[in-house]
PLY file of the C-alpha trace (Angstrom):
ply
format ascii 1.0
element vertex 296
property float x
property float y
property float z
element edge 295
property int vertex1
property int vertex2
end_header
33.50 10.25 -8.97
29.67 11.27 -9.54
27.74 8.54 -11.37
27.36 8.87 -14.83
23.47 10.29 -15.79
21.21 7.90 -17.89
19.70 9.30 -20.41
16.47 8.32 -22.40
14.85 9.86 -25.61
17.09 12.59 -27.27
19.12 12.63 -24.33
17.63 13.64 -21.61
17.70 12.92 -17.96
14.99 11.29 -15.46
13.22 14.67 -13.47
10.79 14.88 -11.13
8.19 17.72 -10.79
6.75 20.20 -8.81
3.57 18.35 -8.77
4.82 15.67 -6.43
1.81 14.68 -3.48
4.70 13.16 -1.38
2.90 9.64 -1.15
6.09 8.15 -0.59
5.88 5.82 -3.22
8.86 6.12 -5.38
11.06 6.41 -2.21
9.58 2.85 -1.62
10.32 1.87 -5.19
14.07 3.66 -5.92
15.12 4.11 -2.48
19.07 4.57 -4.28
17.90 7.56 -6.51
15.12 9.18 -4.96
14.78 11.27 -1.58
12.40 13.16 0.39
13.44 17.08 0.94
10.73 20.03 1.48
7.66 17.59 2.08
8.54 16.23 -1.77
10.28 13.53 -3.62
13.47 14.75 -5.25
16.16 12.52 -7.64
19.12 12.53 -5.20
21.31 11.52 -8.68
20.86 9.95 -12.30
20.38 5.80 -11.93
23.72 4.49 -11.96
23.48 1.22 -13.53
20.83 -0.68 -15.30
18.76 -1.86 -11.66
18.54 1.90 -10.41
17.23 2.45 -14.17
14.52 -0.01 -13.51
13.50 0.97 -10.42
12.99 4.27 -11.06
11.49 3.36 -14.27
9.09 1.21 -11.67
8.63 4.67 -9.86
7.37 6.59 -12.65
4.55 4.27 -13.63
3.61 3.41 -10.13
3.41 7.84 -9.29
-0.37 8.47 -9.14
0.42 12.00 -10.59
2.73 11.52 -13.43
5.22 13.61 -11.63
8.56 11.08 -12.61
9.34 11.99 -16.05
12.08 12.32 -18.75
10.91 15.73 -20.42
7.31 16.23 -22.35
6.02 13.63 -23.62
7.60 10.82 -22.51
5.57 8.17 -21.18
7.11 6.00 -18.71
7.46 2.41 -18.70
8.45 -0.62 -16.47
7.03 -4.12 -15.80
3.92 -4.67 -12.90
2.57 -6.46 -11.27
5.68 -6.78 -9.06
6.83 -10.00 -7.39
7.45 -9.50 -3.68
7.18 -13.20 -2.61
5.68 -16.69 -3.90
2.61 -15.53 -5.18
1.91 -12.08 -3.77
2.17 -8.79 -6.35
2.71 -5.32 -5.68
0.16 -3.88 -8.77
1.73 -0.24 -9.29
0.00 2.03 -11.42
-1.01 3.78 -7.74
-3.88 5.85 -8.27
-4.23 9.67 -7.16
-7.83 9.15 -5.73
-6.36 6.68 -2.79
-3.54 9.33 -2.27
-1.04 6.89 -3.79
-2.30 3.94 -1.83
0.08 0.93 -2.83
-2.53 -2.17 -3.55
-1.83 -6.02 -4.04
-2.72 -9.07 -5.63
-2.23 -12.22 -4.44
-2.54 -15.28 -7.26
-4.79 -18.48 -5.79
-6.09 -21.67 -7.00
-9.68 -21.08 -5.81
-9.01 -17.46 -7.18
-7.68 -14.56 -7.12
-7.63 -11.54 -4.33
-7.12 -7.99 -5.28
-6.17 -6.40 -1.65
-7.33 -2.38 -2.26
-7.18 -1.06 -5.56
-4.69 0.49 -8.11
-6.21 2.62 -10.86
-8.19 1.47 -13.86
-7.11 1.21 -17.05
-8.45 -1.23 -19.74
-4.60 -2.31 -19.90
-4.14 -3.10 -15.78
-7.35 -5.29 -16.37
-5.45 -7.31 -19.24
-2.21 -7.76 -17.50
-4.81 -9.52 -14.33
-6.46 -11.26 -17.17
-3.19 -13.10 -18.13
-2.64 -13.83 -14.23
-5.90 -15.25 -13.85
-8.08 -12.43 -13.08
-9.60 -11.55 -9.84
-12.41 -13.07 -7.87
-12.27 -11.30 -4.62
-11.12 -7.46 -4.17
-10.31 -7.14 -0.60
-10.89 -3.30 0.70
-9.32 -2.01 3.66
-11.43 1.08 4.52
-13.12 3.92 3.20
-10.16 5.48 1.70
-9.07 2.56 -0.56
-12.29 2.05 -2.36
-11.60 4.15 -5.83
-11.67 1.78 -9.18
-13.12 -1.27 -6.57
-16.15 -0.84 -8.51
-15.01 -0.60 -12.08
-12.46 -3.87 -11.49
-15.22 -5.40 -10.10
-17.67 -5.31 -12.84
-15.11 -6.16 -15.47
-14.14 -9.54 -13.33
-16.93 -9.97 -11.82
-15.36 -10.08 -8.97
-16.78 -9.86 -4.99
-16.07 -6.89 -2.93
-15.42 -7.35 0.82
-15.39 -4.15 3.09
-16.73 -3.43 6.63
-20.50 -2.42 7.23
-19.18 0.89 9.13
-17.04 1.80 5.83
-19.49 0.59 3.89
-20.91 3.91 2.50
-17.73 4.55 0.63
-18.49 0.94 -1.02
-21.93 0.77 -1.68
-21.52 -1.54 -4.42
-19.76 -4.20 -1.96
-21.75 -7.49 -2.05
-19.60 -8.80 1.03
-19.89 -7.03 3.82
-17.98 -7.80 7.48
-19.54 -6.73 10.73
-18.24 -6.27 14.00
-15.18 -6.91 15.54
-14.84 -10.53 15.30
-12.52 -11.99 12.79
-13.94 -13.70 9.74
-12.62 -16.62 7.56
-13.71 -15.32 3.98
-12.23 -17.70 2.07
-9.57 -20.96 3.11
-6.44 -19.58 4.80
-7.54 -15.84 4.19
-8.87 -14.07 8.05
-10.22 -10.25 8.00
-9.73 -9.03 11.12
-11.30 -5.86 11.99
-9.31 -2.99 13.16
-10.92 0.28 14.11
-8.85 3.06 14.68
-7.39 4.83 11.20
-11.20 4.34 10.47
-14.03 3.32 11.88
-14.20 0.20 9.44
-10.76 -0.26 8.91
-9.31 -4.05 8.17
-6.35 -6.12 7.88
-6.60 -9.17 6.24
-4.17 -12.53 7.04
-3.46 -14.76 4.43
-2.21 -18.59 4.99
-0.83 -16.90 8.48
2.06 -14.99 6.56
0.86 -11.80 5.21
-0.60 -9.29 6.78
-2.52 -6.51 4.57
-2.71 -3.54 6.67
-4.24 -0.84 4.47
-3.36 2.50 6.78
-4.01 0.56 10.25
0.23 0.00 10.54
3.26 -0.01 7.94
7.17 -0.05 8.57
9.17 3.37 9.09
12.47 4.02 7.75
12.65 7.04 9.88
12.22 4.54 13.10
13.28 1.42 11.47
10.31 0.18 12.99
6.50 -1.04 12.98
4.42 2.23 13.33
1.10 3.81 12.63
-0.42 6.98 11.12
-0.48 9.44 14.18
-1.23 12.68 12.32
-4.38 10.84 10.35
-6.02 8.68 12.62
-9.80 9.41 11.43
-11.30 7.39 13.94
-9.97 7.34 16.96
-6.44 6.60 18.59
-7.69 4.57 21.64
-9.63 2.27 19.43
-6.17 2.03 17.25
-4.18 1.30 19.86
-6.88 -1.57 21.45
-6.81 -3.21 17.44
-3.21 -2.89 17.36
-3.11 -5.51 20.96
-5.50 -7.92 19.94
-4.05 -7.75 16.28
-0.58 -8.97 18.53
-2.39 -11.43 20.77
-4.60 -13.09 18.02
-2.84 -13.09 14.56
0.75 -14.26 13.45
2.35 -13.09 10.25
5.80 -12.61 8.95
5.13 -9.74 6.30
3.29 -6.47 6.80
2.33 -4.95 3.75
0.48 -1.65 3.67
-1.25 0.75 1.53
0.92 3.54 2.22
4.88 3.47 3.90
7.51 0.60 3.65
7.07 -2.78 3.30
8.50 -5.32 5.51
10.00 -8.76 6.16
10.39 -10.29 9.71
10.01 -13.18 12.12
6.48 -13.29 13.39
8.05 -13.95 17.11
9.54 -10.50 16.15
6.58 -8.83 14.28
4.69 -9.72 17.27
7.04 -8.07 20.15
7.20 -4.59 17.85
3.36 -4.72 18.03
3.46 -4.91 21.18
6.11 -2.27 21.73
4.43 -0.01 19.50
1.27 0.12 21.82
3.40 0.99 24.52
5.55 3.81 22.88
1.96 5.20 21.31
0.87 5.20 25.45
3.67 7.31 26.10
3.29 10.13 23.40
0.49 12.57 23.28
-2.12 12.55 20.45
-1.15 14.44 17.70
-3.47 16.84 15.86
-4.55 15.63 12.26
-1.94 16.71 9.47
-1.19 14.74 6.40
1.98 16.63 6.07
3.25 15.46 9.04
3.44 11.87 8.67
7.33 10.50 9.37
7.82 7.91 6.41
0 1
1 2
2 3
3 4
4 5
5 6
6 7
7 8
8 9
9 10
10 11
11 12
12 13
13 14
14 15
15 16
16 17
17 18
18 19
19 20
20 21
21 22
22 23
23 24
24 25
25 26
26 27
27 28
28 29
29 30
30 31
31 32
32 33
33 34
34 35
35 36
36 37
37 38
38 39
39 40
40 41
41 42
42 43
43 44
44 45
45 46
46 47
47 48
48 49
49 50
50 51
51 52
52 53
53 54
54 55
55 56
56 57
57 58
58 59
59 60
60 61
61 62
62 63
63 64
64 65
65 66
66 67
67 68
68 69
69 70
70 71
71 72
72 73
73 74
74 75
75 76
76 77
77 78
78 79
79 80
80 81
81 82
82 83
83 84
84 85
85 86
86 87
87 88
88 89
89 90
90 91
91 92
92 93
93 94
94 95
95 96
96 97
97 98
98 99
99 100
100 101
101 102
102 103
103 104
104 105
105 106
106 107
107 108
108 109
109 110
110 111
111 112
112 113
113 114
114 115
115 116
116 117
117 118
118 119
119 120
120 121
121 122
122 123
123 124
124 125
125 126
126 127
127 128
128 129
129 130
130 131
131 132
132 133
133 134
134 135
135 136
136 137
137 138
138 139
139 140
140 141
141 142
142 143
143 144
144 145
145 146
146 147
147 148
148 149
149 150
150 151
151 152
152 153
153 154
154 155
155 156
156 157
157 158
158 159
159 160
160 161
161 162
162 163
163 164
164 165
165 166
166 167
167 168
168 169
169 170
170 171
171 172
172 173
173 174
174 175
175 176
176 177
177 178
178 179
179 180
180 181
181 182
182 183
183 184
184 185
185 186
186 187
187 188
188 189
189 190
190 191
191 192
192 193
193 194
194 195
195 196
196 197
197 198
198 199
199 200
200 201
201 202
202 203
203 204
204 205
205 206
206 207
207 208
208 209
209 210
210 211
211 212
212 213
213 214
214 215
215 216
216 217
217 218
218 219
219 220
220 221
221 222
222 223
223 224
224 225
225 226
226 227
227 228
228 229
229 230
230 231
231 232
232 233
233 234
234 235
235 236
236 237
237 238
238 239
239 240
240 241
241 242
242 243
243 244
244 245
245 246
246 247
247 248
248 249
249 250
250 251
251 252
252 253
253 254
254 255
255 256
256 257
257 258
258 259
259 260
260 261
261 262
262 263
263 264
264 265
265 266
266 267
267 268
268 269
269 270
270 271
271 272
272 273
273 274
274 275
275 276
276 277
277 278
278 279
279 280
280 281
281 282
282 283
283 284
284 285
285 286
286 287
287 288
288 289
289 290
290 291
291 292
292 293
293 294
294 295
């Protein structure tokens, strides 16, 4: 028996359009109801019961491009920031200039981080307000910087970013250099990582979550840790030699990117996937740069 279709206003059903970018990010958020097929996101089915309503519900406001809809007109909505664990948020409301990019904030007592960026509205700055605003917006790399500036301002918050990504920040008042890791606050490391970009970053907080921007991320195609082989900006060797010392140096038992899956794991284990990640991306030839191609 086919589950039975929820409807909204006058009755009609959840769609999603032709205008899809294929960020991935309402796969992430209603993995039960929505699919990839032809480089898109399609509904699979209608949410079945009241949690698939939510999370597609989720999915529409998170979809930088408006694309998850109930007919014209209808403006989606669903609670964010998200709860993933303790006091770490998913924001939503993913913005089309980062491609989608998923961004986090992470609540504090000497204040709170913003890790990349989701897009601005007057009403995302409100719902921080009542969180206890931001202090520090974390940026990844170049890619991730859109709204930094405009959250910023309105906070009066810091900006971190790395001096060779720097240029897409120029507003940044904190700015990493090297390769060395740096303690920017108690219990929160940024470890540079060039490869995706030249000044690309994770950043470790209190040794359990790992912020990896577009440096790593888990498949559900592999089931696996893996990178971004058709968009490594930078260069692949350089990826590869961040990925190793990332292993050797850091431990962390979530990995939490800007774009593909979440995930949850033992740092023993965390650690031996890094590891066996280098070595598969050893084996397999470079692959030439194409967005399209990326295996969520």
């Amino acid at each position: 028996m086919s589950a039975p279709e929820s409807r909204g206003p006058a009755g009609r059903a959840w769609e999603i359009r032709g205008n899809c970018i294929n960020c991935d990010v309402a796969r992430q958020l209603a993995p039960e109801t929505v699919v990839e097929a032809d480089a898109r996101s399609v509904l699979a089915r209608q949410p079945a019961d009241a949690a698939e309503e939510l999370a597609l519900a989720r999915a529409a406001v998170a979809c930088p491009v408006r694309a998850i809809r109930r007919g014209p007109g209808h403006v989606p909505t669903a609670p964010f920031s998200m709860r993933l664990d303790r006091e770490v948020y998913l924001c939503g409301h993913n913005s089309a200039r980062t491609f989608g990019a998923n961004a986090y904030l992470v609540r504090r007592p000497e204040g709170n981080l913003l890790v990349d960026t989701p897009r601005w509205t007057s009403a995302v700055a409100a719902s921080y307000e009542e969180l206890g605003g931001i202090a520090h917006i974390l940026l990844t790399h170049r890619d991730h910087t859109a709204h930094a500036q405009r959250f910023a301002k309105h906070f009066g918050a810091r900006v971190w970013i790395h001096e060779a990504d720097q240029d897409a920040a120029p507003h940044a008042d904190r700015v990493l250099r090297g390769r060395e890791p740096v303690d920017v606050l108690p219990g929160v490391t940024a470890r540079p990582v060039p490869g995706h970009t030249r000044g690309s970053v994770v950043y470790v907080v209190d040794e359990r979550y790992c912020f990896t921007g577009d440096t790593l991320y888990w498949s559900r195609t592999a089931q696996d840790l893996e990178v971004f082989e058709t968009v490594v900006w930078y260069s692949r060797p350089e990826l590869m030699g961040s990925l190793l010392r990332l292993a050797e140096e850091a431990r962390f038992t979530w990995v939490l990117p800007g774009h593909g899956d979440r995930c949850h794991r033992p740092a023993e284990e965390l650690h031996e996937r890094l590891v066996r990640l280098v070595a598969r991306m050893r084996e397999r030839p470079p692959q030439p740069l194409d967005i399209g191609a990326v295996e969520w």
